[in-house]
C-alpha positions as CSV (number, residue, x, y, z in Angstrom):
1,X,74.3,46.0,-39.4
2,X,73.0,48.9,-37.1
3,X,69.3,50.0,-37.5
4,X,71.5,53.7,-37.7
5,X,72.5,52.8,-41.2
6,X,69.5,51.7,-42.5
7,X,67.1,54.8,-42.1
8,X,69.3,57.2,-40.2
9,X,70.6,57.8,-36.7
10,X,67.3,60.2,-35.8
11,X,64.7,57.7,-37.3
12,X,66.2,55.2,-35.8
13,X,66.1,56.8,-32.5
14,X,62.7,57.4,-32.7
15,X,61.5,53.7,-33.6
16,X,63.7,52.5,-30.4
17,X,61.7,55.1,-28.3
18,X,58.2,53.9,-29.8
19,X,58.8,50.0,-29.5
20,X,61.3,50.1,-26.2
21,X,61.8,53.1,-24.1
22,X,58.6,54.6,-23.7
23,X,56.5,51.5,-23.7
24,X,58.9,50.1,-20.7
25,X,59.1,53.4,-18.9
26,X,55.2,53.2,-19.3
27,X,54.9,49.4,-18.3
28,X,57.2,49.9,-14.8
29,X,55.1,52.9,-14.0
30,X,51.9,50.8,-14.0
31,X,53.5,48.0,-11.9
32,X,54.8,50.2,-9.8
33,X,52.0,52.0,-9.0
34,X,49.6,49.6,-8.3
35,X,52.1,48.0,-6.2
36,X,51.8,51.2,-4.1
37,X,48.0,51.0,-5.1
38,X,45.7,50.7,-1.4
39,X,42.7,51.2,-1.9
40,X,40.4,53.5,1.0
41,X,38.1,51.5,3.4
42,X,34.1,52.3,2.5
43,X,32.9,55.4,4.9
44,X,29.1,53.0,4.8
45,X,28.7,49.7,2.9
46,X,25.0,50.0,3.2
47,X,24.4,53.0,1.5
48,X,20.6,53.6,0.8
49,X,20.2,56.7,-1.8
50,X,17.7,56.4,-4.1
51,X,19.0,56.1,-7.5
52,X,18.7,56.0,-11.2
53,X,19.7,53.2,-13.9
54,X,19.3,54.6,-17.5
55,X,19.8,51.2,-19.9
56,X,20.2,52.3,-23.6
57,X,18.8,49.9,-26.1
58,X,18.7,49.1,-29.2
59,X,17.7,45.3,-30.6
60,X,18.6,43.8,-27.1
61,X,15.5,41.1,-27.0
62,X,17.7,38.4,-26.2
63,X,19.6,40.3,-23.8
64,X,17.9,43.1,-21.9
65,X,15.1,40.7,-19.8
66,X,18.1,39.4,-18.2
67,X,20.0,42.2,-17.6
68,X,17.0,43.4,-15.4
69,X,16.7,40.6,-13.5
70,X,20.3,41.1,-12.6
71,X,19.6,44.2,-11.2
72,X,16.4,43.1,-9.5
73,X,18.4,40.6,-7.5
74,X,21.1,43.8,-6.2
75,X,21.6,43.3,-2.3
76,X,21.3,47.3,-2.5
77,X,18.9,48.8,0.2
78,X,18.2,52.0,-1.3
79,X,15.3,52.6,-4.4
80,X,16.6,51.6,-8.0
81,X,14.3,53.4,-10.3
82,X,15.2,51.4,-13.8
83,X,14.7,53.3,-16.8
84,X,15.4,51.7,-20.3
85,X,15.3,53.8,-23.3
86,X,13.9,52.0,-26.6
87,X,16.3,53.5,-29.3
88,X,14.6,52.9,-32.4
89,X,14.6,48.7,-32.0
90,X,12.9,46.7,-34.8
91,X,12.5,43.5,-32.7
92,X,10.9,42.5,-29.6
93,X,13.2,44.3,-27.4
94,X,9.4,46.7,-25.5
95,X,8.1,43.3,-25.0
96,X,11.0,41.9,-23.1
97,X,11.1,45.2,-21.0
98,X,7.2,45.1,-20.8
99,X,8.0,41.4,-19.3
100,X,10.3,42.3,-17.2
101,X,7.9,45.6,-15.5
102,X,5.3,42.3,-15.0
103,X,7.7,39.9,-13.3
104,X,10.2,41.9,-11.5
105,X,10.4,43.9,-8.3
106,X,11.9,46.6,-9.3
107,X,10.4,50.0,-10.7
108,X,11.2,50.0,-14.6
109,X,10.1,52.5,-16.4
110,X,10.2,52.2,-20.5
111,X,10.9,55.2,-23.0
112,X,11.1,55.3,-26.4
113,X,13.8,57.7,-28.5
114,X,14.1,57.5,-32.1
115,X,16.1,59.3,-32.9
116,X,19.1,56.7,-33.4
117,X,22.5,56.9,-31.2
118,X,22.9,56.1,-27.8
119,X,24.0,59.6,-26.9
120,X,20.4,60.4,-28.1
121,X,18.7,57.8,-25.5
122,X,20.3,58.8,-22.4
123,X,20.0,62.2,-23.3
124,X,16.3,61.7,-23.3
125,X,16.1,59.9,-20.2
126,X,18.2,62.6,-18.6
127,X,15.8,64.9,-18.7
128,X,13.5,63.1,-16.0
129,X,16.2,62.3,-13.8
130,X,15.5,63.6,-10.4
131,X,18.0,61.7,-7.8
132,X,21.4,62.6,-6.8
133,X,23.1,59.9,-8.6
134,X,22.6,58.1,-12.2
135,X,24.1,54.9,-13.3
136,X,24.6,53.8,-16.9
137,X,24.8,50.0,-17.7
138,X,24.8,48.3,-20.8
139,X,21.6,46.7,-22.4
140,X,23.9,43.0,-22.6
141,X,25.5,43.8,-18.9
142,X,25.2,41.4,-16.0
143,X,26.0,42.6,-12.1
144,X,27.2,40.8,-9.2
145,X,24.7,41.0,-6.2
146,X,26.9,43.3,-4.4
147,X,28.1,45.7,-7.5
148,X,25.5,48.8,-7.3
149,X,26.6,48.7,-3.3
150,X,29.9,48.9,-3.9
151,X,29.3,51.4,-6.6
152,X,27.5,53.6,-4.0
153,X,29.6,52.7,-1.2
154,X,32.0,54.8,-3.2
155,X,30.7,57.6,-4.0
156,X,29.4,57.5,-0.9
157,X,33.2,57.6,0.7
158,X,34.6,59.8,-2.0
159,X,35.1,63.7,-1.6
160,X,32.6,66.0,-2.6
161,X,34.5,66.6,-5.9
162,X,34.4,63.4,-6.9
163,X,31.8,63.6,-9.9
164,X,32.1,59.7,-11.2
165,X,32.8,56.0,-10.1
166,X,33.7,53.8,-13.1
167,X,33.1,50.5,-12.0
168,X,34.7,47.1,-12.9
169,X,34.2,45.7,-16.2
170,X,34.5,41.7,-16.9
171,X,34.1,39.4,-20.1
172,X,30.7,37.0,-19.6
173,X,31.1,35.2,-22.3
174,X,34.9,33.4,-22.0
175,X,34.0,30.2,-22.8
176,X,32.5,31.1,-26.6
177,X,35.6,30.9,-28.5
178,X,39.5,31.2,-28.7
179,X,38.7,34.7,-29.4
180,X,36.9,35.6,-26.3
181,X,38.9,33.6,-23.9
182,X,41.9,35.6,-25.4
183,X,39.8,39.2,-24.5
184,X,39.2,37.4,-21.2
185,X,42.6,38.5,-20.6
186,X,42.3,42.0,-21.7
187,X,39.4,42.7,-19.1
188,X,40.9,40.9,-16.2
189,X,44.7,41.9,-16.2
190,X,44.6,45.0,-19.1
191,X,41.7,47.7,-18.7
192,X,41.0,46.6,-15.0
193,X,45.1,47.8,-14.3
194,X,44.7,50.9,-15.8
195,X,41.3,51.5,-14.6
196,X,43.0,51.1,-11.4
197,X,46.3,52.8,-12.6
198,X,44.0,55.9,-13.3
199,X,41.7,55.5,-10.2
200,X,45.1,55.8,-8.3
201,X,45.6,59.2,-8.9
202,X,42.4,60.6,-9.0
203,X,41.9,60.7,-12.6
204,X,39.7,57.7,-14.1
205,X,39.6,58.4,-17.8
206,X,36.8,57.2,-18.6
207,X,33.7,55.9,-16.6
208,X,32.6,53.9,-19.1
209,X,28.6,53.8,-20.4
210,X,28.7,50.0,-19.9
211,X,29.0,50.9,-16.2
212,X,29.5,53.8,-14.2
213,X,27.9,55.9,-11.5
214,X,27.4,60.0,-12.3
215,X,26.6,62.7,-10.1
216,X,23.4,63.5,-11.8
217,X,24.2,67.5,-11.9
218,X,27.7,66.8,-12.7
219,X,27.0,64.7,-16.2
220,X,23.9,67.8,-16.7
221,X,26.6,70.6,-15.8
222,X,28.7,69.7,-19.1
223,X,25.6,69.1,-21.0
224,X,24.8,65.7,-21.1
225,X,26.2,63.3,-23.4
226,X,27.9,64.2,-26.3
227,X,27.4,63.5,-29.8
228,X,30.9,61.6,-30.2
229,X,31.2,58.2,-31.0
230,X,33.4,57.7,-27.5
231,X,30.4,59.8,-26.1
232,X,31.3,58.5,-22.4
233,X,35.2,58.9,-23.1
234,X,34.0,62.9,-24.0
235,X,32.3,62.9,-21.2
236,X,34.4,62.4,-18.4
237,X,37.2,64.4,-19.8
238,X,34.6,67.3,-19.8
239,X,33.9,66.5,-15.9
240,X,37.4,66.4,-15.5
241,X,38.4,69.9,-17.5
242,X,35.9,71.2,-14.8
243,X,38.4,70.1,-12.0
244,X,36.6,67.3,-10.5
245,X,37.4,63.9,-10.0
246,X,36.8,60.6,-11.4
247,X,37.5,57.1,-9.0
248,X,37.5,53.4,-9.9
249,X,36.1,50.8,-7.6
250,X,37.1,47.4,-8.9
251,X,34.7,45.5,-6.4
252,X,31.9,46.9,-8.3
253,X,32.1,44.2,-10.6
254,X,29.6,43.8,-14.1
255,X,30.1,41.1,-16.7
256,X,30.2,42.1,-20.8
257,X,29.4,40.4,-23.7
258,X,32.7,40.8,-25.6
259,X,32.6,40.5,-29.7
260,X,32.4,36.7,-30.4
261,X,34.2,37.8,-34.3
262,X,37.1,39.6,-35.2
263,X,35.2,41.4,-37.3
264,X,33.1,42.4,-34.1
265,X,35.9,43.1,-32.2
266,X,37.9,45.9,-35.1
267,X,34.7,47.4,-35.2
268,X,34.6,47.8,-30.9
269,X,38.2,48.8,-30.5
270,X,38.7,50.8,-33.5
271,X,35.7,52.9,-32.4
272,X,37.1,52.9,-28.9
273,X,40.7,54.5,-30.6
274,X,38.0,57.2,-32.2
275,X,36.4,57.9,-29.1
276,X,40.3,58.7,-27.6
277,X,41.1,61.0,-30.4
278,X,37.4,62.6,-30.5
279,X,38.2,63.0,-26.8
280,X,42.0,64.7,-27.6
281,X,40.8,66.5,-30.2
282,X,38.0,68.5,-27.7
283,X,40.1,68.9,-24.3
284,X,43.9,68.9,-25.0
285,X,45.6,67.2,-21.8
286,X,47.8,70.3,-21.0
287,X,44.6,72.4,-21.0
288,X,43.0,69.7,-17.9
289,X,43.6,71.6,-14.7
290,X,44.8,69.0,-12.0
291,X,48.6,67.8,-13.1
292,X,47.6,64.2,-12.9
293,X,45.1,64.3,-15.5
294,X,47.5,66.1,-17.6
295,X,49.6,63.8,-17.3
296,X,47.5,60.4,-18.2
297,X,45.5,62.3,-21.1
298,X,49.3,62.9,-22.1
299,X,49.8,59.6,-22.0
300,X,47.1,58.9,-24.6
301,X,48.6,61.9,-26.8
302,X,51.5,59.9,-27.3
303,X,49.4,56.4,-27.7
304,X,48.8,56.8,-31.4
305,X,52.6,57.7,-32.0
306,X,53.3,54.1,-30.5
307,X,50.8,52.2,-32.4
308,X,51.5,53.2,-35.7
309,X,55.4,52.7,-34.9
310,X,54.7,48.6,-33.4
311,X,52.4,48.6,-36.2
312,X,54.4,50.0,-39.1
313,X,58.0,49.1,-38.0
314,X,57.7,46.2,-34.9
315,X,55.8,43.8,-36.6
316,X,57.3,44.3,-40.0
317,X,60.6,43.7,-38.0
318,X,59.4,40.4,-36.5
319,X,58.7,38.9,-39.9
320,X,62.5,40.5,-41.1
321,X,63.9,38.8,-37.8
322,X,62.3,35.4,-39.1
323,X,64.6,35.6,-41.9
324,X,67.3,36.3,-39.9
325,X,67.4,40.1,-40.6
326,X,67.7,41.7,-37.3
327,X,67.5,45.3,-38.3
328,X,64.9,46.0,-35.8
329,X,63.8,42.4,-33.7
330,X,66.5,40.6,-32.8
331,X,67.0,37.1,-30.2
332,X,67.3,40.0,-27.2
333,X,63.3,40.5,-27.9
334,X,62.7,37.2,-26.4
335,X,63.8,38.7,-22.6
336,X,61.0,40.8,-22.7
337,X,58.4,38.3,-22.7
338,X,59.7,37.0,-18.9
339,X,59.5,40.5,-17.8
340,X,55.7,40.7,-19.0
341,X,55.0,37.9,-17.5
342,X,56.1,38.5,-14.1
343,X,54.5,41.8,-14.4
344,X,50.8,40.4,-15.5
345,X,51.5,37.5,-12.6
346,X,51.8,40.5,-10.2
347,X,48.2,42.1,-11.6
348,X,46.7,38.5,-11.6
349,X,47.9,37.7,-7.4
350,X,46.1,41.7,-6.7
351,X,42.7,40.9,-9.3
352,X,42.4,37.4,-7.5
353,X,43.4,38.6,-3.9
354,X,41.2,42.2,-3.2
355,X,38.8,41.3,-5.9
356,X,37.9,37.8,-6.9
357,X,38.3,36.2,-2.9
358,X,35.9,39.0,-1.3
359,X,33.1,38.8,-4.0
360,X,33.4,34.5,-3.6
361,X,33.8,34.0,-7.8
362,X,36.5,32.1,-9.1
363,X,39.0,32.5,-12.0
364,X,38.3,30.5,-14.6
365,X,41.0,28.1,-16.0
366,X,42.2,29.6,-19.2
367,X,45.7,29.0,-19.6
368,X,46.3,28.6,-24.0
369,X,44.1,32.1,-23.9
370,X,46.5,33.7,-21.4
371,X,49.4,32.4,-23.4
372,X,48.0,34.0,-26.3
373,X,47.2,36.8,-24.8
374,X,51.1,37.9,-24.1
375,X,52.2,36.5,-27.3
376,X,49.9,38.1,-29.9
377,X,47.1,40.3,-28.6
378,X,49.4,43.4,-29.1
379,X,49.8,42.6,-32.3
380,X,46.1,42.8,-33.3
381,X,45.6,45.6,-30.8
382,X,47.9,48.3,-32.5
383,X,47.1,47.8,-36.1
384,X,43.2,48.2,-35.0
385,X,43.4,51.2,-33.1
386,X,45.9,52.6,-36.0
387,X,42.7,51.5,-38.8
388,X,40.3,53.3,-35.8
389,X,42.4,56.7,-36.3
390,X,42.7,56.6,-39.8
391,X,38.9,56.3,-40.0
392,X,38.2,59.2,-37.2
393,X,40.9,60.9,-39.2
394,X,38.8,60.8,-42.4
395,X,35.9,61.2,-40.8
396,X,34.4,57.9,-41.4
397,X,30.6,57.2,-40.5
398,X,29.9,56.2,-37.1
399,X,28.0,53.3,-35.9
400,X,26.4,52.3,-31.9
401,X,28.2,48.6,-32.0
């Protein structure tokens, strides 16, 4: 029996498009752009322009002593003045900063915000930033030696409408659990591809707060921060609608502490699917000025239309399928998963190649998470982001992590 007779020829057409045309039209436009992907030499890789790191944190006491020391060992020749905003922490979080301003040589300056939100904190520290460029890092974010150089380096070697560099975000913590060698995946192959899809044309959707590199006029010509649960998703969409530029530099490596819990993890990624529609709702993609940025925020216009069809029809059709009801998932299905393969292979040779080899790290064996990875993660992903809509769609209360 044809889908057609079961809900209708129209219906039918439109959960084909959601679950197979548009999702492969999108998939062989990422391949084949980074396959055209090269990406320009650095003008300098010594840059030397004092800078300014604003770390937001809240309850980081086990964390944020290390992520300074991190930055205190940077191969970077230029002045890193370090400022870490207190937001409102109840534990011991000043007296690992006050450590840290004792031990380390590097300038780092603590403030205090209470006023809770991390929109709030960087706002704050903002206000006293008086160098050219600013870069945002997580309070649980670790940096190769070479990342605020190559972070530079590219601004540095960008036009002078380039207003952010989003740099190269990596899991840390791998070897927790099943879950996080699975998200291992995610950051390696998944957002690193479309960072670099995105960086490709110009258009870097979002230089994300965990680590990124601002013109400092550029972030205080749109008003700072927003108060928006995706505030850095906001942002850059804002310093895109004013026709300037956004760029990717995947050498400018960091490494994250991804959620350890599912429970962690719906939280994360369905306030990341908020952030997207905050971000849609403010700056609608046909009203961003340069035609590439139209088209990728257009992309994400039609991302909730996909996950609510894979979520509400694909999966439902994979547990008909196993009782031999092939309305919608049928023994064809299993030809895509060669296809994906070869296509993540291809991201993996370019990741381990341009990236991995030049900053002398090694990919870490992980073979049952990869696996995983391109059998199920889709099928947690979608149904997340679609529970992440529904609550920016009732407007749901927010929360930092």
């Amino acid at each position: 029996m044809n889908l057609a007779d079961v809900v209708s020829f129209p219906i039918a057409l439109m959960i084909i498009a959601g679950i197979s045309y548009i999702p492969g039209y999108m998939n062989a436009f990422l391949v084949m752009s980074l396959l055209l992907d090269r990406q320009p030499p650095f003008k300098t890789v010594t840059p030397n322009d004092e800078i300014t790191i604003l770390i937001a944190a809240h309850n980081e006491e086990n964390k944020i002593y290390r992520t300074l020391s991190y930055i205190a060992e940077q191969d970077y020749s230029g002045k890193m003045n370090v400022v870490v905003i207190n937001n409102n922490s109840n534990d011991k979080t000043c007296q690992e900063v006050l450590r840290a301003i004792d031990e380390l040589p590097i300038h780092i300056e603590l403030l205090h915000e209470l006023k809770p939100g991390k929109f709030h904190a960087l706002n704050h520290a903002l206000k006293l930033v008086k160098t050219l460029y600013v870069v945002t890092i997580d309070a649980d974010t670790m940096l190769h030696p070479s990342s605020i150089r190559f972070l530079v380096s590219r601004m540095k070697s960008s036009p002078s409408d380039v207003s952010a560099v989003a740099g190269a975000v990596l899991t840390q913590n791998s070897r927790e659990n099943m879950w996080t060698k699975i998200q291992e995946w995610d950051y390696f192959l998944g957002i690193a591809s479309i960072k670099r899809l995105q960086g490709l044309y110009q258009g870097t959707l979002v230089a994300q707060g965990a680590y990124s590199l601002y013109k400092t006029e550029c972030v205080k010509e749109v008003g700072g921060w927003p108060d928006a649960i995706g505030e850095d998703i906001v942002l850059t969409w804002r310093m895109l609608e004013k026709n300037r530029k956004v760029y990717f530099e995947p050498l400018a490596v960091s490494f994250t502490e991804v959620p350890s819990s599912f429970t962690h993890f719906v939280r994360q990624r369905a306030r990341w699917a908020r952030g997207m529609i905050e971000g849609l709702r403010e700056i609608k993609p046909w009203k961003q000025p340069q035609m590439y940025v139209k088209y990728l925020t257009g992309i994400n216009l039609v991302m909730p239309y996909l996950d609510i069809v894979y979520t509400c029809v694909w999966i439902p059709g994979l547990i008909l399928a196993l009782f031999g009801h092939y309305y919608i998932v049928g023994p064809m299905t299993l030809l895509v998963l060669p296809l994906t393969v070869v296509s993540y292979l291809t991201l993996y040779v370019y990741q381990r190649d341009y990236v991995f080899k030049p900053l002398r790290l090694r990919i870490r064996r992980n073979l049952v998470g990869f696996i995983l990875f391109i059998v199920s993660y889709q099928m947690l992903m979608s149904p997340v982001s679609v529970y992440g809509y529904v609550q920016e769609t009732l407007k749901l209360k927010r929360s930092w992590k």
